[in-house]
Structure formats: C-alpha cells, structure tokens
VMD Tcl script that builds the backbone (N, CA, C; Angstrom):
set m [mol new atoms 129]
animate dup $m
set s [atomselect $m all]
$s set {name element resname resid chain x y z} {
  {N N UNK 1 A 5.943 -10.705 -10.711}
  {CA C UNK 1 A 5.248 -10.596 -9.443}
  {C C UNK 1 A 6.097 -9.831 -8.428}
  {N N UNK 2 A 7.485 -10.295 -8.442}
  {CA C UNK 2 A 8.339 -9.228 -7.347}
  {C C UNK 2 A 8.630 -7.999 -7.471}
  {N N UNK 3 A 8.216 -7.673 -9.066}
  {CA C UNK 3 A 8.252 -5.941 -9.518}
  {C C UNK 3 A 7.138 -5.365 -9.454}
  {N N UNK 4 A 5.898 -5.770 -9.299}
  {CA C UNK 4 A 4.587 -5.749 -8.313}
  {C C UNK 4 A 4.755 -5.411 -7.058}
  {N N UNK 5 A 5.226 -5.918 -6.655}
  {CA C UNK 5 A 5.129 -5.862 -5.015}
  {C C UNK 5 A 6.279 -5.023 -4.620}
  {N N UNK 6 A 7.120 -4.947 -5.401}
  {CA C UNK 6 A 8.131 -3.521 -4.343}
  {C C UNK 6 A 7.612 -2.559 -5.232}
  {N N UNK 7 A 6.782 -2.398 -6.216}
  {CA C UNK 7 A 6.250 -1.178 -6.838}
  {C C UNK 7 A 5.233 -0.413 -5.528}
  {N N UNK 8 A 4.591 -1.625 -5.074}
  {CA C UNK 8 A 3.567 -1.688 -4.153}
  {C C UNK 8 A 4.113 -1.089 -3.080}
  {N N UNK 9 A 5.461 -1.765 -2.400}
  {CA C UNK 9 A 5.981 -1.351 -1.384}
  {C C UNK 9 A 6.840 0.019 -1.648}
  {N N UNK 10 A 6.862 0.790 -2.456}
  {CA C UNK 10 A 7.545 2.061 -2.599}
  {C C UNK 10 A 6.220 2.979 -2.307}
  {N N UNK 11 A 5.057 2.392 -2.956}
  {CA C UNK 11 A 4.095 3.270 -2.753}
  {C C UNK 11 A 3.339 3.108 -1.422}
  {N N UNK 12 A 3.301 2.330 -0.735}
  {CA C UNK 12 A 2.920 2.624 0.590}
  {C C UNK 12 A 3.970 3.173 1.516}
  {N N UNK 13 A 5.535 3.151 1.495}
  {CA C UNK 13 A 6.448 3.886 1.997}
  {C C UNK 13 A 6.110 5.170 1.457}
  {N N UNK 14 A 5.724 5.648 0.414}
  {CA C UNK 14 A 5.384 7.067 0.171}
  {C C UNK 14 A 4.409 7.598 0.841}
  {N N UNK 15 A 3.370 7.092 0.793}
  {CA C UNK 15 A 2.233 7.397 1.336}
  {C C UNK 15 A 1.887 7.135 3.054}
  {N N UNK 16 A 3.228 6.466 3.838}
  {CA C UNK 16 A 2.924 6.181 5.002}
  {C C UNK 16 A 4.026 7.730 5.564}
  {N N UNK 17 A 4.762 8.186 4.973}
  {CA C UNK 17 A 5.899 8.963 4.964}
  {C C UNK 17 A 4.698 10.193 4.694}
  {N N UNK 18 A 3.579 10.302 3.597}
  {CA C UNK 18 A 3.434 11.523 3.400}
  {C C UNK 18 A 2.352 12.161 4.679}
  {N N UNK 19 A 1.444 10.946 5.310}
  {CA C UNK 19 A 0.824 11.288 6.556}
  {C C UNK 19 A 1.403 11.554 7.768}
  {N N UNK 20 A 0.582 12.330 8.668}
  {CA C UNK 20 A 0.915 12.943 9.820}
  {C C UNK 20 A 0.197 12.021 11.175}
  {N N UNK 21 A -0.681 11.142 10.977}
  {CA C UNK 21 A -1.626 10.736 12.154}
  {C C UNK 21 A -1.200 9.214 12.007}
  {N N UNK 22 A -1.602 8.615 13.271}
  {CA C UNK 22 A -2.028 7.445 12.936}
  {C C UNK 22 A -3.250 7.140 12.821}
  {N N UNK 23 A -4.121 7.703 13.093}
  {CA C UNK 23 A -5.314 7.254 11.589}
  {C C UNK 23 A -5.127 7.200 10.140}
  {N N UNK 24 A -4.278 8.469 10.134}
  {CA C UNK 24 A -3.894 8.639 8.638}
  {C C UNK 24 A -2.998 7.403 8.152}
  {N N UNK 25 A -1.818 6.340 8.796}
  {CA C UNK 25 A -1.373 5.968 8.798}
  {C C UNK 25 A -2.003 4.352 8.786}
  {N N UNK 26 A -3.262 4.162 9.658}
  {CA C UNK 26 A -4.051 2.925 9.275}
  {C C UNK 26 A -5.129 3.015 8.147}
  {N N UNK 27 A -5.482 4.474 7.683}
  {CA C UNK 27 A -6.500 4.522 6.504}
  {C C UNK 27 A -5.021 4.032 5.045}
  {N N UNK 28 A -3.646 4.367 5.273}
  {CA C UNK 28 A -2.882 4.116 4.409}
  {C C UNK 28 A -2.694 2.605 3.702}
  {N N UNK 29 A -2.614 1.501 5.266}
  {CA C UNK 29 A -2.505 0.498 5.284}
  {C C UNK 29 A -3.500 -0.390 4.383}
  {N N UNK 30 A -4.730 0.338 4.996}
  {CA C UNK 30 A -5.673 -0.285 4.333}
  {C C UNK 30 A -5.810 -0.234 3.362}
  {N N UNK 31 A -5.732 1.309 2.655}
  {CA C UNK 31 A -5.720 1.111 1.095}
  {C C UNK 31 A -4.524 0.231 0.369}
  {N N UNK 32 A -3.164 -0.030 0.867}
  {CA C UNK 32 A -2.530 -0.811 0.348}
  {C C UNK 32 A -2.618 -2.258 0.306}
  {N N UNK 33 A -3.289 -2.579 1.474}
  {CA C UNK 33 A -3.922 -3.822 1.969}
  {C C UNK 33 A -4.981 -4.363 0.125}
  {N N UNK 34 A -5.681 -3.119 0.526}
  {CA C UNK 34 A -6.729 -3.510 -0.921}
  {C C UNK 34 A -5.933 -3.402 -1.987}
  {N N UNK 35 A -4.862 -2.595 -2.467}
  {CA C UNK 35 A -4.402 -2.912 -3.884}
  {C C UNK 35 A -3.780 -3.953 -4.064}
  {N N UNK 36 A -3.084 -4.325 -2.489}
  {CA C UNK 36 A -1.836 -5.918 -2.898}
  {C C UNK 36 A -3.158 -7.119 -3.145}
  {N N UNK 37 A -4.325 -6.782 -2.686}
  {CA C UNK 37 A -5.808 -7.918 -2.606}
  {C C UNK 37 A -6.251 -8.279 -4.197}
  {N N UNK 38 A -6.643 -7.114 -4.561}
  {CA C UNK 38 A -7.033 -6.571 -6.110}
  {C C UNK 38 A -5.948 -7.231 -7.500}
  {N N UNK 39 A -4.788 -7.263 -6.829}
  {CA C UNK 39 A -3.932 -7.310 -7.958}
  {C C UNK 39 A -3.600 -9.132 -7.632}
  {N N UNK 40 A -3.900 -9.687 -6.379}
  {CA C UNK 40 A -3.493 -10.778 -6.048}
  {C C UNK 40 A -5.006 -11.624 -7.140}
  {N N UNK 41 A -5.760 -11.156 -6.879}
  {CA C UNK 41 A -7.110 -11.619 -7.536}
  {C C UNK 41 A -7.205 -11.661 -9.000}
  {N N UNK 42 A -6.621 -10.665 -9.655}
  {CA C UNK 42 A -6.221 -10.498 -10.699}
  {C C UNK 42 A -5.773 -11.694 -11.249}
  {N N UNK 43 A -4.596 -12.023 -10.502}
  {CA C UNK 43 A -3.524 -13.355 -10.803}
  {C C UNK 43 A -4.045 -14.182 -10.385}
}
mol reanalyze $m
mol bondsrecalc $m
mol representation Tube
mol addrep $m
C-alpha cells in the first residue's frame, strides 16, 4: 500500500510540475484525487 501511494505521489508531482495554470493545477488534483479513490476501492 505505501508503494502505491508514493507511486501515486511521484505522479501527481509530475503532473502538477508539468502544468502552467492553476486550473491546470486543480484539473491535476482531481484526477489524482480519483486514482488514490479507484485504487482505495479496489482494496
């Protein structure tokens, strides 16, 4: 589960790093929001 979640957290540091806006930056959140959701449901 903790190699989940900093997998998780490398990829939203990538993806909060690769936008320019903060829209771009809350559409980021959200999609990470839904994968940590998805994978929590999973388990």
């Amino acid at each position: 589960m903790k190699s989940i979640a900093a997998l998780l957290l490398v990829a939203s540091l990538s993806a909060l790093m690769g936008c320019n806006t903060v829209k771009g930056v809350g559409q980021d959140l959200q999609k990470a929001g839904s994968a940590i959701e998805g994978t929590v449901k999973k388990n």
